[in-house]
PDB file of the backbone (N, CA, C, O) and the ligand in Angstrom, with CONECT records:
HET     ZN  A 101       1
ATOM      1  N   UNK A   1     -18.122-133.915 -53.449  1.00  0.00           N
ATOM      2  CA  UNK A   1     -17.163-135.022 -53.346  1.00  0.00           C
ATOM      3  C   UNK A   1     -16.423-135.181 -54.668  1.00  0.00           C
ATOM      4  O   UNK A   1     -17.119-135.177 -55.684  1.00  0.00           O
ATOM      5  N   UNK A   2     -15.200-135.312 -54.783  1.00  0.00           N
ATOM      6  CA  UNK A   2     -14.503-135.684 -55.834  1.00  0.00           C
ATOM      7  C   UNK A   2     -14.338-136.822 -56.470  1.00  0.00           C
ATOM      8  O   UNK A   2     -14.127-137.856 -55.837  1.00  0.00           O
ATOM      9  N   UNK A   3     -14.419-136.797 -58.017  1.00  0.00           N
ATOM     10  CA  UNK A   3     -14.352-138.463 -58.715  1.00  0.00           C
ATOM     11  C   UNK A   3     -13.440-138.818 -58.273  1.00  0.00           C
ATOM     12  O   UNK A   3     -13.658-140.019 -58.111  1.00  0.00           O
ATOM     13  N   UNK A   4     -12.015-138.511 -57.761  1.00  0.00           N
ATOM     14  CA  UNK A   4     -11.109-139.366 -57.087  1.00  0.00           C
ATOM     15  C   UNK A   4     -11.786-140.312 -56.539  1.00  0.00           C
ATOM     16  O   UNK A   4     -11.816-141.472 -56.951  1.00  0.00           O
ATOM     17  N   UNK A   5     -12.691-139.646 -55.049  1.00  0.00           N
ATOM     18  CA  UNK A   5     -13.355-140.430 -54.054  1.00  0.00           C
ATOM     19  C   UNK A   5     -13.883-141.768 -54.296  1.00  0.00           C
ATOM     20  O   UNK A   5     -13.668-142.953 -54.043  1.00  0.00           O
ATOM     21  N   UNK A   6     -14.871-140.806 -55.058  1.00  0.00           N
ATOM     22  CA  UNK A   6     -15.979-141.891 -55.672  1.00  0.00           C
ATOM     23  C   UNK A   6     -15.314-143.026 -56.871  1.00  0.00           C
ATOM     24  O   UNK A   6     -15.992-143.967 -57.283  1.00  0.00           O
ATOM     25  N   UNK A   7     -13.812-142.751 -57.367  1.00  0.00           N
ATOM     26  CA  UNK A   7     -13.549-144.275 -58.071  1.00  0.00           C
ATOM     27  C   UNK A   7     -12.905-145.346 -56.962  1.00  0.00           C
ATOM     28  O   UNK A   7     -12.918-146.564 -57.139  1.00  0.00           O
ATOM     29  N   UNK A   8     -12.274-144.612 -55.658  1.00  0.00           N
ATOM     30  CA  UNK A   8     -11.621-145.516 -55.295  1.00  0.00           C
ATOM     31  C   UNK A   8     -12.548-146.146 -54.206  1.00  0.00           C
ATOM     32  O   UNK A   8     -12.261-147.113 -53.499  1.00  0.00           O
ATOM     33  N   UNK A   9     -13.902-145.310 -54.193  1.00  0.00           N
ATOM     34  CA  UNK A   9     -14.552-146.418 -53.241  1.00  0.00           C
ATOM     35  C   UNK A   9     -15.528-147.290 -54.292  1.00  0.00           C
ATOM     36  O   UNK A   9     -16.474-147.785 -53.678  1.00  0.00           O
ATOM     37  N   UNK A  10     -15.529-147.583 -55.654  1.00  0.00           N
ATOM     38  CA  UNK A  10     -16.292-148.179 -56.364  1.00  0.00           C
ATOM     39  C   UNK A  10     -15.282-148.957 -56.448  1.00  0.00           C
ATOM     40  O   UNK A  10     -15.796-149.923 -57.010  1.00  0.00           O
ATOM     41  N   UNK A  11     -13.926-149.291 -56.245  1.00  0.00           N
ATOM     42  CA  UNK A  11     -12.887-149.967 -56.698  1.00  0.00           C
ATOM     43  C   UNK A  11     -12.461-150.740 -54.919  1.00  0.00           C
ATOM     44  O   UNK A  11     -11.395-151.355 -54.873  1.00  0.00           O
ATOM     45  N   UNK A  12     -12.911-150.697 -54.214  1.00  0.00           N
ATOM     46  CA  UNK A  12     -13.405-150.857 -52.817  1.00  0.00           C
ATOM     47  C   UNK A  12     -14.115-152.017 -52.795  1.00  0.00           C
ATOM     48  O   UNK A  12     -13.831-153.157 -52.426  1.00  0.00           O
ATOM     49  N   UNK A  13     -15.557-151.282 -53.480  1.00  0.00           N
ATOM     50  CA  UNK A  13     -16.480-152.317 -52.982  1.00  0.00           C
ATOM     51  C   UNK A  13     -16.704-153.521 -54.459  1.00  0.00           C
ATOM     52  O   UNK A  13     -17.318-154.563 -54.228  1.00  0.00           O
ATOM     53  N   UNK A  14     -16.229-153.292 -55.727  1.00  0.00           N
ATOM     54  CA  UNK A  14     -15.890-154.306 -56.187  1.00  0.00           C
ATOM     55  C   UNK A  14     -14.598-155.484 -56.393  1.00  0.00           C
ATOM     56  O   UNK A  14     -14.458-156.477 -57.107  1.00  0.00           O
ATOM     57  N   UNK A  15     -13.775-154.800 -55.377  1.00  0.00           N
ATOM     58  CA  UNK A  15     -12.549-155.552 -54.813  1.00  0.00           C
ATOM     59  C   UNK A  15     -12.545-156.315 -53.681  1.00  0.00           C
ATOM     60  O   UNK A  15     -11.519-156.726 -53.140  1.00  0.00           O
ATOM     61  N   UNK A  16     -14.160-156.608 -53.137  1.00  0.00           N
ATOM     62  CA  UNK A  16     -14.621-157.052 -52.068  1.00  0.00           C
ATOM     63  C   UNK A  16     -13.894-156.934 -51.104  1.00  0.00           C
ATOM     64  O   UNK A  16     -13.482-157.917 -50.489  1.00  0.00           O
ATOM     65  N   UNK A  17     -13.480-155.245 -50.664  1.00  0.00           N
ATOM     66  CA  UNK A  17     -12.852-154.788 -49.433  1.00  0.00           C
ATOM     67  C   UNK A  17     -13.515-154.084 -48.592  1.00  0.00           C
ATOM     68  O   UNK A  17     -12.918-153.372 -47.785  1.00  0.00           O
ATOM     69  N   UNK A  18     -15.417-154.187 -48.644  1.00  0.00           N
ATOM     70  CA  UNK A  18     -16.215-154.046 -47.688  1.00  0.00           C
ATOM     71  C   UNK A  18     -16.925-155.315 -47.047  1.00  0.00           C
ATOM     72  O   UNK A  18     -17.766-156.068 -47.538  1.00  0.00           O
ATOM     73  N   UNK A  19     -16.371-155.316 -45.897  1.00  0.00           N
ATOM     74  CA  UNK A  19     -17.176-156.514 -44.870  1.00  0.00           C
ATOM     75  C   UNK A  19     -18.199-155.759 -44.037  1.00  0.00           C
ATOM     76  O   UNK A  19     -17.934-154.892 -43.204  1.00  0.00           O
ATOM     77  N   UNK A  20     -19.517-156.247 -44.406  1.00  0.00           N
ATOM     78  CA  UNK A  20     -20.627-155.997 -42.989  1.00  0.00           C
ATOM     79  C   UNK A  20     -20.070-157.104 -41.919  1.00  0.00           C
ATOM     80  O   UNK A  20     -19.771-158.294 -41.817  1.00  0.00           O
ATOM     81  N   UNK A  21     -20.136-156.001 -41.266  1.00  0.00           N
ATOM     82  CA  UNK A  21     -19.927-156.884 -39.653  1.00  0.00           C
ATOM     83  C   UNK A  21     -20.896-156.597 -38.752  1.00  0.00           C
ATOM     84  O   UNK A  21     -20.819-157.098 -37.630  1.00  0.00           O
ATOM     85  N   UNK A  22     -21.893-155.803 -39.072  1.00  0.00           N
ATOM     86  CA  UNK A  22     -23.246-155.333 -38.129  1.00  0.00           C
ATOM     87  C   UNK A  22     -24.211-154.076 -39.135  1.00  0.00           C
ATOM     88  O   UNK A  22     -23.847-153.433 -40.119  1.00  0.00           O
ATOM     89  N   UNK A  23     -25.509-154.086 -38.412  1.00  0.00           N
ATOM     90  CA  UNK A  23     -26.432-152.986 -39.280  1.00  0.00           C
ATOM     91  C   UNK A  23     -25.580-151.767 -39.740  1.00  0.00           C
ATOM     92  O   UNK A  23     -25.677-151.247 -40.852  1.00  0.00           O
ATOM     93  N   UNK A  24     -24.677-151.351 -38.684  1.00  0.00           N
ATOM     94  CA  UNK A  24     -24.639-150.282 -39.562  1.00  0.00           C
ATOM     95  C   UNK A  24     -22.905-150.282 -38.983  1.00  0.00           C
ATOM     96  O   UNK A  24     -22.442-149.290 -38.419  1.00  0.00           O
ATOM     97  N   UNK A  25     -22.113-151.495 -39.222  1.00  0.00           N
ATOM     98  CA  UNK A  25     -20.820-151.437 -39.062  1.00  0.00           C
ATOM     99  C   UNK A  25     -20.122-152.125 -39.758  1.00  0.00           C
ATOM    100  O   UNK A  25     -20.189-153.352 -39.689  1.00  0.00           O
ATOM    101  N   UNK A  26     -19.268-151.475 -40.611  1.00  0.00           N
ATOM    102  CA  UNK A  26     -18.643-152.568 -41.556  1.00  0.00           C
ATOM    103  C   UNK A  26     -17.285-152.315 -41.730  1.00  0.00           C
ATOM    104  O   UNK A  26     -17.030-151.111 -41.718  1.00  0.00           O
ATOM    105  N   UNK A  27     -16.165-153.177 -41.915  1.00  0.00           N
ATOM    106  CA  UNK A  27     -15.005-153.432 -41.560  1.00  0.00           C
ATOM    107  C   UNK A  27     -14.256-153.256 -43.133  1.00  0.00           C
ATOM    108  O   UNK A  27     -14.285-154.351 -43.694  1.00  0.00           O
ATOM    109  N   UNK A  28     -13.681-152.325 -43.887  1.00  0.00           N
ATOM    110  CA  UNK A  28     -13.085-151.297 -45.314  1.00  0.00           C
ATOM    111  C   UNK A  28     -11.297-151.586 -44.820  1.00  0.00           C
ATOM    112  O   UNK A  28     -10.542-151.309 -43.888  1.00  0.00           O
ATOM    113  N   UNK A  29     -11.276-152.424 -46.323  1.00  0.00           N
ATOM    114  CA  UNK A  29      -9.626-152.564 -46.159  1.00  0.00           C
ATOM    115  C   UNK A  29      -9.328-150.676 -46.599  1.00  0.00           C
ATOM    116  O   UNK A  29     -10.145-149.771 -46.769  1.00  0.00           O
ATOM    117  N   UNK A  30      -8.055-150.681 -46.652  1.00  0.00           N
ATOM    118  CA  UNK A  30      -7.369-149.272 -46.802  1.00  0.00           C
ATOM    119  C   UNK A  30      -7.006-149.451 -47.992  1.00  0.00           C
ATOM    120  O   UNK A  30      -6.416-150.464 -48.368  1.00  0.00           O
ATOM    121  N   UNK A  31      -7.396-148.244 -48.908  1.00  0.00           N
ATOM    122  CA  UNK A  31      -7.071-148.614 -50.143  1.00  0.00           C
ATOM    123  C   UNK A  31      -5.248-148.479 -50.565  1.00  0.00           C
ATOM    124  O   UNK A  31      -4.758-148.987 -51.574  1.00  0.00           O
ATOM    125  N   UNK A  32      -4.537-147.746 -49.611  1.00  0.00           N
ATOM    126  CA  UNK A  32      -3.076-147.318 -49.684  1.00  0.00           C
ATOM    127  C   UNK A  32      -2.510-148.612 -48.926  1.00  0.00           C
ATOM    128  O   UNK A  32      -1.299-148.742 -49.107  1.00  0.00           O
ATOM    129  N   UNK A  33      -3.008-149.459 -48.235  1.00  0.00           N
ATOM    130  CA  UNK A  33      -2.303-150.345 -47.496  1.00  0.00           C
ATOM    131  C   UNK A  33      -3.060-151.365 -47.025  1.00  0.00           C
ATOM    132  O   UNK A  33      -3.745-151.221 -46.012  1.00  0.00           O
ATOM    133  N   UNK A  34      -2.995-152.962 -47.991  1.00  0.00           N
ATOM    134  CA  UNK A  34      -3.862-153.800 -47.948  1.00  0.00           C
ATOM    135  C   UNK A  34      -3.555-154.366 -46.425  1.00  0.00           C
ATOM    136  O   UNK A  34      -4.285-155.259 -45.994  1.00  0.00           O
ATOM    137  N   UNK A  35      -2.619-153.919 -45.711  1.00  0.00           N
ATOM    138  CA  UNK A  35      -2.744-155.045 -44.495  1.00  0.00           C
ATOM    139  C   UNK A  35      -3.607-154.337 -43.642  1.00  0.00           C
ATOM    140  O   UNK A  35      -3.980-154.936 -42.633  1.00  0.00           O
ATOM    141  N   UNK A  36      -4.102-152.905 -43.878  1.00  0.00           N
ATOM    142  CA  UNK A  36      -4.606-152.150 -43.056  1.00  0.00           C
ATOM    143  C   UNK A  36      -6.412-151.781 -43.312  1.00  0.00           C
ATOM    144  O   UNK A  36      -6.850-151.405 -44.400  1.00  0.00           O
ATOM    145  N   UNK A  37      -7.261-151.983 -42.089  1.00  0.00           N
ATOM    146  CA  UNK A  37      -8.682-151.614 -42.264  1.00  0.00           C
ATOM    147  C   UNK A  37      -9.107-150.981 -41.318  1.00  0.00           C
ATOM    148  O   UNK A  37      -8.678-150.857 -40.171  1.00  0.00           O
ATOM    149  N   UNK A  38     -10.518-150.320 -42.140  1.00  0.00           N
ATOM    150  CA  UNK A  38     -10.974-149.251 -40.908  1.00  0.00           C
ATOM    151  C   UNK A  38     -12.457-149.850 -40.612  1.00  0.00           C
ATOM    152  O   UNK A  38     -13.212-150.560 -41.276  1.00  0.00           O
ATOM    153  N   UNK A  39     -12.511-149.483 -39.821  1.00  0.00           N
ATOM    154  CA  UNK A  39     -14.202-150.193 -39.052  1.00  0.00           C
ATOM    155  C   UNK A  39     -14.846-148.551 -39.360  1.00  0.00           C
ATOM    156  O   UNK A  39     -14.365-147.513 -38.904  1.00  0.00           O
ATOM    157  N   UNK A  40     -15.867-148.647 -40.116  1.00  0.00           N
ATOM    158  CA  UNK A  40     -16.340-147.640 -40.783  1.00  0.00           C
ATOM    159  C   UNK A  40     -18.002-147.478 -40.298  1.00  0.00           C
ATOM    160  O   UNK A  40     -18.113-148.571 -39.742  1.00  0.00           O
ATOM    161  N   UNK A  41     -19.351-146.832 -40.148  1.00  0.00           N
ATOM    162  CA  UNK A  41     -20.288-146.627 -40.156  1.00  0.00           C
ATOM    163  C   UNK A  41     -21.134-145.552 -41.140  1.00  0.00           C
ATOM    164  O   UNK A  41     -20.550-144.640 -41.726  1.00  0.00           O
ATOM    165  N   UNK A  42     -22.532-145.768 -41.243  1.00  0.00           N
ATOM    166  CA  UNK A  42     -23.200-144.720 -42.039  1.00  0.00           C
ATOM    167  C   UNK A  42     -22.328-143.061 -41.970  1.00  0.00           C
ATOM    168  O   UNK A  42     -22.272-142.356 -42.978  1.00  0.00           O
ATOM    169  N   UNK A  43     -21.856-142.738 -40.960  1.00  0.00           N
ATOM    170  CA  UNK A  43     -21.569-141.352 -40.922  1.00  0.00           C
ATOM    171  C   UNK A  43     -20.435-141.179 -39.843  1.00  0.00           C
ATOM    172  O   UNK A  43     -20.223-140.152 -39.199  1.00  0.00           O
ATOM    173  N   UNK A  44     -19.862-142.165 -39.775  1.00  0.00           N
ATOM    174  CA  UNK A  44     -18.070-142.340 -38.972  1.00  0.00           C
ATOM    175  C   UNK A  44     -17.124-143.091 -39.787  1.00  0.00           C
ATOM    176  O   UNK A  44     -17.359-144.078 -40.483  1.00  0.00           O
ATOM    177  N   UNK A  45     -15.829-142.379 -39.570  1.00  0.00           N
ATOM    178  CA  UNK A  45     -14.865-143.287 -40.332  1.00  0.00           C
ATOM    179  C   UNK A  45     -14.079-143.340 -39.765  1.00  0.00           C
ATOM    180  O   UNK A  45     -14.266-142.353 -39.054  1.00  0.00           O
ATOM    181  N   UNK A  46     -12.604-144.044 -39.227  1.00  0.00           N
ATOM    182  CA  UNK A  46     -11.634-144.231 -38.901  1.00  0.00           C
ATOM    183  C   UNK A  46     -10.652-143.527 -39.568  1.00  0.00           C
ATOM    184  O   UNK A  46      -9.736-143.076 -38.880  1.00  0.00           O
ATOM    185  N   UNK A  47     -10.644-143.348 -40.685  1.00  0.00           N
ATOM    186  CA  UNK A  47      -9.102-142.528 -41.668  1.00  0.00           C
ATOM    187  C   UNK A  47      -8.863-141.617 -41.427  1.00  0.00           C
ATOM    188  O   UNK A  47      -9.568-140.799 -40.836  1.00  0.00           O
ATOM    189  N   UNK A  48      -7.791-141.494 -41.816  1.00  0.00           N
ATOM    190  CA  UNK A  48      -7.009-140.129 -41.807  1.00  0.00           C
ATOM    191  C   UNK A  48      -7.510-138.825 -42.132  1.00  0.00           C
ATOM    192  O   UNK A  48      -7.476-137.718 -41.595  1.00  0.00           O
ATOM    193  N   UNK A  49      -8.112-139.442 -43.462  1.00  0.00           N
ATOM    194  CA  UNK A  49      -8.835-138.381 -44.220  1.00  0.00           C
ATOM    195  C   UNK A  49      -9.943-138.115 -43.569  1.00  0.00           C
ATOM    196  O   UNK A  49     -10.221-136.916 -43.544  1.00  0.00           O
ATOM    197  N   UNK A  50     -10.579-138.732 -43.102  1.00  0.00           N
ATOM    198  CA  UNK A  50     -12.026-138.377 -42.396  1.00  0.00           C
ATOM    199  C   UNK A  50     -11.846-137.335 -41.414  1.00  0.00           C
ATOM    200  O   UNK A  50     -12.524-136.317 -41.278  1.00  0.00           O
ATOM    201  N   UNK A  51     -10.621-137.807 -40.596  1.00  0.00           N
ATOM    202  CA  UNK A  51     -10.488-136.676 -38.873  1.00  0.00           C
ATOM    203  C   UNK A  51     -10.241-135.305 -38.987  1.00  0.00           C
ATOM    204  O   UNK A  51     -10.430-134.315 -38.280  1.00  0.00           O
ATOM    205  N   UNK A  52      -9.428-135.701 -40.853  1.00  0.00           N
ATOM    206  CA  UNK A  52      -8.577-134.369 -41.382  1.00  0.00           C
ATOM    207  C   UNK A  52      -9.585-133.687 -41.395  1.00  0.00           C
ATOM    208  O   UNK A  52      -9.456-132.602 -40.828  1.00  0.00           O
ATOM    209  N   UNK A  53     -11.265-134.052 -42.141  1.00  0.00           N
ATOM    210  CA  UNK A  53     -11.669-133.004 -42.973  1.00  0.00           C
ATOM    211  C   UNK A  53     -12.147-131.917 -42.143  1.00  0.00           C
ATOM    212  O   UNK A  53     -12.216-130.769 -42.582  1.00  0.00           O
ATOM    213  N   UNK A  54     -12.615-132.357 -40.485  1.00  0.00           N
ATOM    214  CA  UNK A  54     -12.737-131.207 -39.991  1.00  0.00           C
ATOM    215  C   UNK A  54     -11.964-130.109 -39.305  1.00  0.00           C
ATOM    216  O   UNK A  54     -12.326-129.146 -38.630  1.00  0.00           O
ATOM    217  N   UNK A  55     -10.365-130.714 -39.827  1.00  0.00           N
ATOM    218  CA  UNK A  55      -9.360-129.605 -39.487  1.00  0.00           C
ATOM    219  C   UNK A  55      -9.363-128.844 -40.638  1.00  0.00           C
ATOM    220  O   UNK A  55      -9.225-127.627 -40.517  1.00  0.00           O
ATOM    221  N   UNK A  56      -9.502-129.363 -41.796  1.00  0.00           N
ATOM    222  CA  UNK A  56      -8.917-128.482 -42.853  1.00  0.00           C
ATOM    223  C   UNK A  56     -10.763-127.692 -43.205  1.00  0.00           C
ATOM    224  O   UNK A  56     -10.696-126.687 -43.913  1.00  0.00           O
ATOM    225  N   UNK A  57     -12.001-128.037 -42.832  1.00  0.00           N
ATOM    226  CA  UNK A  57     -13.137-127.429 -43.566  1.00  0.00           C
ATOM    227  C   UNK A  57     -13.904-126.959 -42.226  1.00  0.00           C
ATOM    228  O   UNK A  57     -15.128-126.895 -42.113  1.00  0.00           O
ATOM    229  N   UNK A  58     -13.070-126.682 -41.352  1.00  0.00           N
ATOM    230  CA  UNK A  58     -13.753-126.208 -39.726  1.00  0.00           C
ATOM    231  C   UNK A  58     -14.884-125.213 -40.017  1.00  0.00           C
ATOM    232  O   UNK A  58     -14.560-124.348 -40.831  1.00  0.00           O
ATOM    233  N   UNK A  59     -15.786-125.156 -39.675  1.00  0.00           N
ATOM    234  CA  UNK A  59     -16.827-124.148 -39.452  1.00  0.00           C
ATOM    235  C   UNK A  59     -17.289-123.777 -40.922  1.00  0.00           C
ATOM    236  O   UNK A  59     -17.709-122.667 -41.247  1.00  0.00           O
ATOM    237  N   UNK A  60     -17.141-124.934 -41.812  1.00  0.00           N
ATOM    238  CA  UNK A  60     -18.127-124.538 -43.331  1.00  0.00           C
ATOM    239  C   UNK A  60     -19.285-125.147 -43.093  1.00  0.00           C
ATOM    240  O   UNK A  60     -20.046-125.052 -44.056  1.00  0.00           O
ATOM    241  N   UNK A  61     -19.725-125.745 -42.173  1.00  0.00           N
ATOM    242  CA  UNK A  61     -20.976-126.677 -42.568  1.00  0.00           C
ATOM    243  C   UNK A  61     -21.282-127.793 -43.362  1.00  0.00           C
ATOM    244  O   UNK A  61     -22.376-128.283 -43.640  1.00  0.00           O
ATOM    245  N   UNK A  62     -19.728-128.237 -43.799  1.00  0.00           N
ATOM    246  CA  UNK A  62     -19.563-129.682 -44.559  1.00  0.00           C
ATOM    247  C   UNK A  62     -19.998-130.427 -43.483  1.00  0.00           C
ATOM    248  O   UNK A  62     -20.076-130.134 -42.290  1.00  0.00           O
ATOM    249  N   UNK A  63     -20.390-131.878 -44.350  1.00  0.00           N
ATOM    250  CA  UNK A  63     -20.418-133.205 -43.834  1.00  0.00           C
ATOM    251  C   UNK A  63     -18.800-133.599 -44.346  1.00  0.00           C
ATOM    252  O   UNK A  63     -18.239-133.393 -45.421  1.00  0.00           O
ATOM    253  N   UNK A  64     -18.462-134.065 -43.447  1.00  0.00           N
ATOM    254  CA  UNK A  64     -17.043-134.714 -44.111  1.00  0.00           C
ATOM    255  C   UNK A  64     -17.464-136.168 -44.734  1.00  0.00           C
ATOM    256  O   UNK A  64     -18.436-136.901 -44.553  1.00  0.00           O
ATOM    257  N   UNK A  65     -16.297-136.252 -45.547  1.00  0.00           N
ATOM    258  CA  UNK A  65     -16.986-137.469 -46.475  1.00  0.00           C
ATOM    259  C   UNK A  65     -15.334-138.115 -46.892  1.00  0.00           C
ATOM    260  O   UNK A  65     -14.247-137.605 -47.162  1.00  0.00           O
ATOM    261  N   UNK A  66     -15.823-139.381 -46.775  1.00  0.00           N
ATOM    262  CA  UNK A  66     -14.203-140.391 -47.511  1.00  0.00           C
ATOM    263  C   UNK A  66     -14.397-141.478 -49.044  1.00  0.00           C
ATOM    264  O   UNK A  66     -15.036-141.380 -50.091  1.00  0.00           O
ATOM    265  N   UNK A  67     -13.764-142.160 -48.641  1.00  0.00           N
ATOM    266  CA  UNK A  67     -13.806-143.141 -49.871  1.00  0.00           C
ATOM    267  C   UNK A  67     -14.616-144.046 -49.709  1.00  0.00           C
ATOM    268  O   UNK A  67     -15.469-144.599 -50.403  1.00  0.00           O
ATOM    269  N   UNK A  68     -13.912-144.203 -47.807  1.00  0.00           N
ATOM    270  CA  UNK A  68     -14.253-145.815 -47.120  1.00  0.00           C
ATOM    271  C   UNK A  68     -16.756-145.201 -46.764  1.00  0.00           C
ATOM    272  O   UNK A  68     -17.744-145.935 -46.782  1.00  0.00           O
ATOM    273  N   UNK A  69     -16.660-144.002 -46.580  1.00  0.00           N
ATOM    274  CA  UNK A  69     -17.977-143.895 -46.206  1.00  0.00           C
ATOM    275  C   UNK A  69     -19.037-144.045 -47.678  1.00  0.00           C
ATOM    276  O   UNK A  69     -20.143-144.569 -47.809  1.00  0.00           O
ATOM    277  N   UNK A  70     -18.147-143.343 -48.650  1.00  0.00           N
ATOM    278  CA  UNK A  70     -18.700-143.459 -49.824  1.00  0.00           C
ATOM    279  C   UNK A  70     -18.971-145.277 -50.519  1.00  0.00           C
ATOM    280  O   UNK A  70     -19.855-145.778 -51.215  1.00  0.00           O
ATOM    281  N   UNK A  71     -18.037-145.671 -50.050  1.00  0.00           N
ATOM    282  CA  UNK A  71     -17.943-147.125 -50.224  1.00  0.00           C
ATOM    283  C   UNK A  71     -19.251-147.939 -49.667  1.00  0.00           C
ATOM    284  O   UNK A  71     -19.882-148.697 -50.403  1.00  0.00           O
ATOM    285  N   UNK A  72     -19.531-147.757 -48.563  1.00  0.00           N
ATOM    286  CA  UNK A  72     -20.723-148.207 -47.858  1.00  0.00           C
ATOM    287  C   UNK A  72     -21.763-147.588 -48.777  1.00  0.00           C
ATOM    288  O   UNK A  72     -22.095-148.379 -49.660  1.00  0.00           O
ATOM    289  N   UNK A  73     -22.258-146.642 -48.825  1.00  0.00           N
ATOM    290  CA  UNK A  73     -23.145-146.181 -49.655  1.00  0.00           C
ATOM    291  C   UNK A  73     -23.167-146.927 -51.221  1.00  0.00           C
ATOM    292  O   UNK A  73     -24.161-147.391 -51.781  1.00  0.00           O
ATOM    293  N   UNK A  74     -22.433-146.907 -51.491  1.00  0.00           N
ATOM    294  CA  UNK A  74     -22.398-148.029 -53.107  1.00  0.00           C
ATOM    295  C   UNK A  74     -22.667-149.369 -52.484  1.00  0.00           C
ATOM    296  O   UNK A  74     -23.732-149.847 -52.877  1.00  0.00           O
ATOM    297  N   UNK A  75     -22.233-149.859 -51.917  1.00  0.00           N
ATOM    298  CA  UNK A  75     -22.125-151.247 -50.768  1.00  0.00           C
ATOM    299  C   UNK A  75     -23.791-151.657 -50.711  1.00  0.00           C
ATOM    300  O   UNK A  75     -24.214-152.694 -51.223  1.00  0.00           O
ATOM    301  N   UNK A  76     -24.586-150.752 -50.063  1.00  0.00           N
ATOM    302  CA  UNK A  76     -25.778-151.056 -49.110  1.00  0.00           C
ATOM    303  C   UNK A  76     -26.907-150.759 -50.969  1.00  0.00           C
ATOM    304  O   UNK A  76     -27.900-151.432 -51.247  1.00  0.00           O
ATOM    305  N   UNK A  77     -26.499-149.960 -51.609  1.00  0.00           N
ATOM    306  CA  UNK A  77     -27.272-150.130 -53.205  1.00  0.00           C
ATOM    307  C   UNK A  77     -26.894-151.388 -53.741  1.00  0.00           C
ATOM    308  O   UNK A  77     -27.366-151.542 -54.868  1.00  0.00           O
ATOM    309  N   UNK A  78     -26.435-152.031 -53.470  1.00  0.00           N
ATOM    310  CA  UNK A  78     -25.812-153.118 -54.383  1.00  0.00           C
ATOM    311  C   UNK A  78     -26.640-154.336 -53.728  1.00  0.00           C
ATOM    312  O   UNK A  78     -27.005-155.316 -54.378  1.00  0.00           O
ATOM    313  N   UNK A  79     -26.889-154.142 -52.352  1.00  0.00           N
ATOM    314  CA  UNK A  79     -26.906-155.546 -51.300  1.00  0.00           C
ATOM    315  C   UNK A  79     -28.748-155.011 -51.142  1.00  0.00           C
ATOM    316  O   UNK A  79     -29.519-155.654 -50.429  1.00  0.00           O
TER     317      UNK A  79
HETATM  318 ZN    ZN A 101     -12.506-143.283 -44.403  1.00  0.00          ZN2+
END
């Protein structure tokens, strides 16, 4: 994962733009567009970037990974 990732979901979850809304569902403003959020889980995301990664990394055996999933993960250490 790239430090890109990982600053803009530390800049996420201390911008209090992660809402739990259930065990394992929580509601991530967009970091490119505050009117916009994604309903996010442990290992689903709504973004762009998320749907992309298995067009662009098809058949490597990645986990795809975002800002907004990385965000939860800093999120659930904190709480
Ligand atoms: Zn995402």
């Amino acid at each position: 994962m790239s430090a890109s990732t990982i600053r803009k979901a530390k800049k996420l979850v201390e911008g209090g733009g992660v809402e739990k809304i259930d065990d394992d569902l929580f509601q991530i403003k967009s970091s490119s567009d505050p009117n916009k959020s994604y309903f996010v889980t442990s290992d689903s995301c709504e973004c762009p970037g998320f749907k992309n990664f298995y067009k662009f990394h098809h058949g490597k055996g990645l986990k795809a990974n975002c800002s907004h999933l990385e965000a939860i993960r800093i999120f659930k250490e904190k709480n």
